[in-house]
BAVEXKOL-421040 format. One line per field, with one value per residue: residue number from 1; x, y, z of N, C-alpha, C in turn; residue in one letter. Coordinates in steps of 0.05 Angstrom, whole numbers. Layout:
BEGIN
nr (NUM,...);
n_c1 (X,...);
n_c2 (Y,...);
n_c3 (Z,...);
ca_c1 (X,...);
ca_c2 (Y,...);
ca_c3 (Z,...);
c_c1 (X,...);
c_c2 (Y,...);
c_c3 (Z,...);
rest (A,...);
//
This chain:
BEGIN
nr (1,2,3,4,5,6,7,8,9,10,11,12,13,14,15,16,17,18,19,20,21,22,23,24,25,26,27,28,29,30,31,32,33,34,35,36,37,38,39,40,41,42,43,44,45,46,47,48,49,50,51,52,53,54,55,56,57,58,59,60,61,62,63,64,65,66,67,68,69,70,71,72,73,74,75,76,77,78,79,80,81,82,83,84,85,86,87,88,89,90,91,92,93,94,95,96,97,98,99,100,101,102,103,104,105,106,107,108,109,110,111,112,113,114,115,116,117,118,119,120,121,122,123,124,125,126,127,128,129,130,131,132,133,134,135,136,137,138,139,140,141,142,143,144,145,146,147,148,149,150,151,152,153,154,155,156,157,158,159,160,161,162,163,164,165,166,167,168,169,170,171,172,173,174,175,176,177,178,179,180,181,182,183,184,185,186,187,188,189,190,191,192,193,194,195,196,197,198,199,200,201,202,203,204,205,206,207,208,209,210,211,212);
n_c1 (697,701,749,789,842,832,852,848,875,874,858,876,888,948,978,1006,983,987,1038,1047,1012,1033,1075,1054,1031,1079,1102,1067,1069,1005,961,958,912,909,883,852,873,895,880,830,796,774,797,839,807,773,806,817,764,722,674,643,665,659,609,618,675,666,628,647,705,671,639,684,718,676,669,729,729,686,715,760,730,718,759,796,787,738,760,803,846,890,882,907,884,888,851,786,721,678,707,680,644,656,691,641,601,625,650,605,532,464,427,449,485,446,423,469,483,439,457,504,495,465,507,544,515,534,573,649,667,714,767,797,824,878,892,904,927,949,978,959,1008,1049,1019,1010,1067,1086,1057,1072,1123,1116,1105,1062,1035,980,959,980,953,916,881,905,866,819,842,853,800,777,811,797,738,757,767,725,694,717,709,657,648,674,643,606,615,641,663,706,770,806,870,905,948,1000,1017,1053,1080,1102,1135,1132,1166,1213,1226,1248,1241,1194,1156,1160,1141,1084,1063,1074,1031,990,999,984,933,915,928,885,835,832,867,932);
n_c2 (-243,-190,-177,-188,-174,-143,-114,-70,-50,2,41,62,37,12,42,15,-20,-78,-97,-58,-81,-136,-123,-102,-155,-178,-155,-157,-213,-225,-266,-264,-226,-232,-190,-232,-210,-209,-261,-249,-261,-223,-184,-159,-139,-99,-59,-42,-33,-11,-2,-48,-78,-81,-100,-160,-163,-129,-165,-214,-200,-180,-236,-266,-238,-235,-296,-302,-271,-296,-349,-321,-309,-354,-385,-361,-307,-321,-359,-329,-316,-261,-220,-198,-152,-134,-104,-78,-92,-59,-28,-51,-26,28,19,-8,37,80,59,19,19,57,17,-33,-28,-20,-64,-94,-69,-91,-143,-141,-120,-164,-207,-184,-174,-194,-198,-198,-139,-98,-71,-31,17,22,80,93,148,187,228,234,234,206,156,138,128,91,53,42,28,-20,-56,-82,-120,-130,-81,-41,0,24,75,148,189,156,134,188,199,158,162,207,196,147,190,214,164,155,193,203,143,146,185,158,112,120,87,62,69,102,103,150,168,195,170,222,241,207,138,78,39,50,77,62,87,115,75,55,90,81,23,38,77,38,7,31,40,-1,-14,15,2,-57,-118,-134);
n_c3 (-765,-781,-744,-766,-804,-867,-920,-987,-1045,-1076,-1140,-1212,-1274,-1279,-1242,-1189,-1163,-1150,-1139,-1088,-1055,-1053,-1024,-975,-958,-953,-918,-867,-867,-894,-932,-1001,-1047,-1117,-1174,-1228,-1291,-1341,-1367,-1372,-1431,-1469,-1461,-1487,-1539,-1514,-1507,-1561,-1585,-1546,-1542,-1572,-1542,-1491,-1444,-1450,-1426,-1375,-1351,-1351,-1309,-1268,-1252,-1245,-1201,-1164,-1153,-1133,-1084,-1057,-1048,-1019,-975,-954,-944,-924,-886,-852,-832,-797,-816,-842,-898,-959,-1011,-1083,-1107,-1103,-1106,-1107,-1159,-1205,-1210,-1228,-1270,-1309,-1307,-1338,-1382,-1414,-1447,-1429,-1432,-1428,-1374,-1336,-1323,-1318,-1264,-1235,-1235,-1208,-1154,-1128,-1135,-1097,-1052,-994,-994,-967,-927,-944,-883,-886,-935,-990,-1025,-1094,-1125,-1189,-1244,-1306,-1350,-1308,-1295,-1349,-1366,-1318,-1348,-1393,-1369,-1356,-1386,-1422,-1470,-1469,-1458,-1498,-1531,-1507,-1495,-1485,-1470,-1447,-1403,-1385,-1366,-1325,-1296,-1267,-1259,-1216,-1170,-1160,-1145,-1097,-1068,-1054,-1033,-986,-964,-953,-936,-877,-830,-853,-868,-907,-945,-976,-1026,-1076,-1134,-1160,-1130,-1095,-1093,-1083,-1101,-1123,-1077,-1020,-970,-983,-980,-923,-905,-922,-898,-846,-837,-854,-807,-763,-772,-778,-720,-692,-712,-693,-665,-695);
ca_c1 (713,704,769,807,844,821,860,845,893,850,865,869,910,973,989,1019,964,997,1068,1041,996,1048,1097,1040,1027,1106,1121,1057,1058,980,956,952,896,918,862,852,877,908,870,805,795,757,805,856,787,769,816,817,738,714,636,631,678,654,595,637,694,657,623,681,710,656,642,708,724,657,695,751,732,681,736,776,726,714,778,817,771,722,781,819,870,888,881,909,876,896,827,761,698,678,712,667,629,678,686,625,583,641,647,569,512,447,416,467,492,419,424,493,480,426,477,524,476,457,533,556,507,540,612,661,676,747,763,822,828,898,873,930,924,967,972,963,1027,1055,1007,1022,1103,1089,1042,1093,1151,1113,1100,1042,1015,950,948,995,936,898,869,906,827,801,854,844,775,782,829,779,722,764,769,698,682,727,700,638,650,685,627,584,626,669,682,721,796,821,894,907,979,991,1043,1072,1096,1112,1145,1145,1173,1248,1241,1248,1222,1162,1139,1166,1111,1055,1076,1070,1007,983,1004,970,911,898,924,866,814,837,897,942);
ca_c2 (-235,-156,-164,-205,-154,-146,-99,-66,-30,5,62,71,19,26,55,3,-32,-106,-82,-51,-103,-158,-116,-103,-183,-188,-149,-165,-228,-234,-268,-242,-231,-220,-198,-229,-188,-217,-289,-243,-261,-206,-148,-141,-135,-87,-37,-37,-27,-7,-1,-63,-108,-71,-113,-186,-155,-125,-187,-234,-186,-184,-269,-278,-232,-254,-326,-301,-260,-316,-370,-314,-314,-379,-401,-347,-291,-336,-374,-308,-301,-238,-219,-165,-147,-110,-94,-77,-106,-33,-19,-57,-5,53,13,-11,66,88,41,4,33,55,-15,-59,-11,-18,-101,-103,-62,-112,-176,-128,-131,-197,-220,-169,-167,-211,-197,-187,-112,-93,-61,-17,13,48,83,108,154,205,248,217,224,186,128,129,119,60,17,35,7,-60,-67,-113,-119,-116,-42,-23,11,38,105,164,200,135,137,211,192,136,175,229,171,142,215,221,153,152,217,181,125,156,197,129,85,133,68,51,83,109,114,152,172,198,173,237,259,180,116,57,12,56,91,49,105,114,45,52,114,78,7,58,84,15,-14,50,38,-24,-23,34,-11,-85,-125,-145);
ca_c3 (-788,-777,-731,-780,-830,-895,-937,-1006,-1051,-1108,-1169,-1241,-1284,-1274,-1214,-1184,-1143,-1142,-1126,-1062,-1040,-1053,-1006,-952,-950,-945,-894,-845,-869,-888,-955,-1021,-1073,-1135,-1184,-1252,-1312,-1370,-1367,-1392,-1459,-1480,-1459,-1517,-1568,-1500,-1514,-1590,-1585,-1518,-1537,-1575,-1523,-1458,-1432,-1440,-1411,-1355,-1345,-1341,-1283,-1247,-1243,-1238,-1177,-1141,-1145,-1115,-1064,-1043,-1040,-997,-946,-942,-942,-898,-867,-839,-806,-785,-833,-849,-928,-972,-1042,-1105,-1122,-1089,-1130,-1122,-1181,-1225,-1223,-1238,-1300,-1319,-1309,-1362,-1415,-1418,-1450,-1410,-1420,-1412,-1353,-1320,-1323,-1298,-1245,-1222,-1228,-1188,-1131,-1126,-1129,-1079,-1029,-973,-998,-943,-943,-940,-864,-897,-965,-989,-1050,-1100,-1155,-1208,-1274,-1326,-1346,-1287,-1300,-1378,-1356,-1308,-1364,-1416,-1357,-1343,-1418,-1427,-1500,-1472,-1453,-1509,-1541,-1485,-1499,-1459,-1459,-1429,-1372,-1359,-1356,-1314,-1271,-1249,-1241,-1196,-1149,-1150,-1137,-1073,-1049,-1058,-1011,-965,-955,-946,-911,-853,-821,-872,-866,-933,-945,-1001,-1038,-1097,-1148,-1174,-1104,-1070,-1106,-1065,-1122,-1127,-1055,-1003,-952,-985,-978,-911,-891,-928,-877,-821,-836,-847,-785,-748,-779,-763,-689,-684,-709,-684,-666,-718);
c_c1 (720,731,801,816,842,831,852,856,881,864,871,892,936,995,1011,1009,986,1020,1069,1028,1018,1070,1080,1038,1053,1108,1099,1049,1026,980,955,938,909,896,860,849,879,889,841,803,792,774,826,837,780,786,825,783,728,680,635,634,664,639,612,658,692,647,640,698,693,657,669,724,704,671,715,742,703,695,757,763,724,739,809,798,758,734,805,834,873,891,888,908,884,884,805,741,687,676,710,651,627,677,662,608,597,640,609,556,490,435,430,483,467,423,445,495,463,440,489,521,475,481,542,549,507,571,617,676,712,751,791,825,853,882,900,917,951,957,975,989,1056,1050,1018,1052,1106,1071,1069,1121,1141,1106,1090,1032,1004,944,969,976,915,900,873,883,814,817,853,818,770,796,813,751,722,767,739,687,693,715,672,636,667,662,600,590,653,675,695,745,797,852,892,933,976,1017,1059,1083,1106,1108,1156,1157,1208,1253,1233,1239,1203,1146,1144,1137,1089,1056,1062,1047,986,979,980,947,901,900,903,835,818,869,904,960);
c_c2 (-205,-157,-186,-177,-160,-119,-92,-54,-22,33,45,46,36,30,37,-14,-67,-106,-73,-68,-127,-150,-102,-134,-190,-189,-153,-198,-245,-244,-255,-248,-222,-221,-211,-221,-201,-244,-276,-238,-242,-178,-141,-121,-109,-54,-32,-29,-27,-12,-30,-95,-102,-94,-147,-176,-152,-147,-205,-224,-193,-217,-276,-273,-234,-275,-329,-290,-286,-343,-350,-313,-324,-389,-384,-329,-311,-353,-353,-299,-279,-234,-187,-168,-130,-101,-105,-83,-79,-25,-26,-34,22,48,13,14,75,76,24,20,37,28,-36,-43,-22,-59,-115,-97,-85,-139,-164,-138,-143,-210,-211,-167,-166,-213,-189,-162,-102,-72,-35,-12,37,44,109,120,171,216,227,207,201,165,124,120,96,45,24,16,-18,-69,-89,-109,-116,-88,-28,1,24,73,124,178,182,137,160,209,174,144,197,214,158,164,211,196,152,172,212,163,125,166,172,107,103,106,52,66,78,116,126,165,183,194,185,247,226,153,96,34,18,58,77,59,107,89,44,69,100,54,19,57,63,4,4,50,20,-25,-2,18,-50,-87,-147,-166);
c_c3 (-788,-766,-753,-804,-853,-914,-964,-1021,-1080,-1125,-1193,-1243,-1285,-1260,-1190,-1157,-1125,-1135,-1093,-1050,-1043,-1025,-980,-944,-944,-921,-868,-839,-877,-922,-983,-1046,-1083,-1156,-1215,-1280,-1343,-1369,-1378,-1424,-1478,-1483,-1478,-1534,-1540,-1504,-1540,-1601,-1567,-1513,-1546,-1558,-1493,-1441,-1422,-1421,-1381,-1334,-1335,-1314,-1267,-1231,-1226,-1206,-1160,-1128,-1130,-1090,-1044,-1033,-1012,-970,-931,-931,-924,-887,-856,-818,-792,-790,-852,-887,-935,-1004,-1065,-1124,-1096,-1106,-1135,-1149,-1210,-1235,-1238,-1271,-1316,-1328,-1336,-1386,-1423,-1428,-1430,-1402,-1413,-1383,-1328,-1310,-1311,-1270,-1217,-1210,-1206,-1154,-1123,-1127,-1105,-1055,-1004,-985,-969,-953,-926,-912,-872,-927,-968,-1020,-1068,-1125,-1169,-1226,-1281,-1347,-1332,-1289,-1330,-1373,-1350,-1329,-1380,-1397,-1363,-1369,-1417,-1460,-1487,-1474,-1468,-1528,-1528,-1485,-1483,-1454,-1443,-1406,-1366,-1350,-1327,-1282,-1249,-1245,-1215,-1166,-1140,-1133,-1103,-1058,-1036,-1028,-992,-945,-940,-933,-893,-832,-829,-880,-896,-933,-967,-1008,-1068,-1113,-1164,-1146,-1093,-1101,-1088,-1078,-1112,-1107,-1031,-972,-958,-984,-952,-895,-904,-907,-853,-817,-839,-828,-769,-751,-773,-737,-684,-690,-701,-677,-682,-699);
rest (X,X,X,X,X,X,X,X,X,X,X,X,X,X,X,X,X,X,X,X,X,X,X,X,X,X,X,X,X,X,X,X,X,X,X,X,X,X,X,X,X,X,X,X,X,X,X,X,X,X,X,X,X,X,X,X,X,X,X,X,X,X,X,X,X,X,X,X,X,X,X,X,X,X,X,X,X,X,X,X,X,X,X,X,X,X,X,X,X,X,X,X,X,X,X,X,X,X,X,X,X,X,X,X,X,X,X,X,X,X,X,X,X,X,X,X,X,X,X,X,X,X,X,X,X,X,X,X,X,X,X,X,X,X,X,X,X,X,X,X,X,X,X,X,X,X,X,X,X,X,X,X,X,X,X,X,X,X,X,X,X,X,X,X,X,X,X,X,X,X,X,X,X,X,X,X,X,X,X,X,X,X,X,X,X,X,X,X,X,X,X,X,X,X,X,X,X,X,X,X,X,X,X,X,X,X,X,X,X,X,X,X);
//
């Protein structure tokens, strides 16, 4: 499975994770996770009260993308088919450290574990971020009720979590290529070149660690 690609496309809400992973699985042809967002019950009351919704919320994520990412390995890595994600489970934890209290923080941490332990780990991660202005622009484009109320302090928060945590596991997994972009300088939605240089660097990436 190590030589089978396994893509990951991770940052802050917003940013435009599923957009880019839908047009990496296009154009190499390889599968596409898509993670579940809106189908969590919990996350409207999640961003109208963050402390008292946090733990369900968090919870529900977690299970839910275990499920998936064990059905993807079963059911394409394991048989060689290449996969591309628009979330790393990672970033349970990004969330969870932020919004949880110490004890329910301490207890999730544990489940974390014990779900994760024998995950298949992503051989490629492009990792996008921005200002917070930038990200506030694209939720207000894709206009979801859910995140019409989402706290611009929780996404600058959220936004500089996400730096650290990448710097983070960069530092802990170097055989693990990071792409990273940043969406106040590159728009692969409008500019059809910049989706063209992230592609590139894609392709380069993987013919350096396998063949695509």
């Amino acid at each position: 499975m190590k030589n089978t690609p396994f893509i990951a496309v991770e940052g802050p809400i917003g940013i435009g994770k599923t957009s880019l992973s839908k047009a990496i699985a296009d154009h190499f042809q390889f599968s596409l996770l898509k993670e579940i967002v809106e189908e969590n019950p919990f996350l409207g009351k999640f961003y109208d009260n963050i402390e008292e919704w946090s733990f369900q919320t968090e919870m529900f994520f977690l299970c839910n993308r275990f499920k998936q990412l064990e059905d993807i390995n079963k059911n394409y890595l394991q048989r060689g088919q290449a996969v591309v994600a628009d979330y790393h489970i990672f970033k349970n934890r990004i969330f969870a450290e932020r919004t949880l209290q110490l004890s329910q923080y301490d207890k999730y941490q544990q489940i974390y574990h014990i779900l994760t332990e024998d995950m298949p780990q992503p051989n490629v991660i492009v990792y996008l971020n921005a200002s917070l202005d930038t990200i506030m622009k694209r939720i207000a484009l894709r206009g979801r009720d859910i995140e019409k109320n989402i706290d611009p302090q929780y996404l600058q928060r959220l936004i500089n979590d996400y730096e650290l945590f990448m710097e983070q596991f960069k530092a802990m997994h170097p055989e693990i290529p990071v792409l990273s972009y940043s969406g106040d300088n590159i728009d692969f939605v409008m500019n059809e070149e910049d989706l063209k240089v992230i592609l590139n660097d894609v392709e380069n990436t993987l013919k350096g660690a396998m063949t695509i």
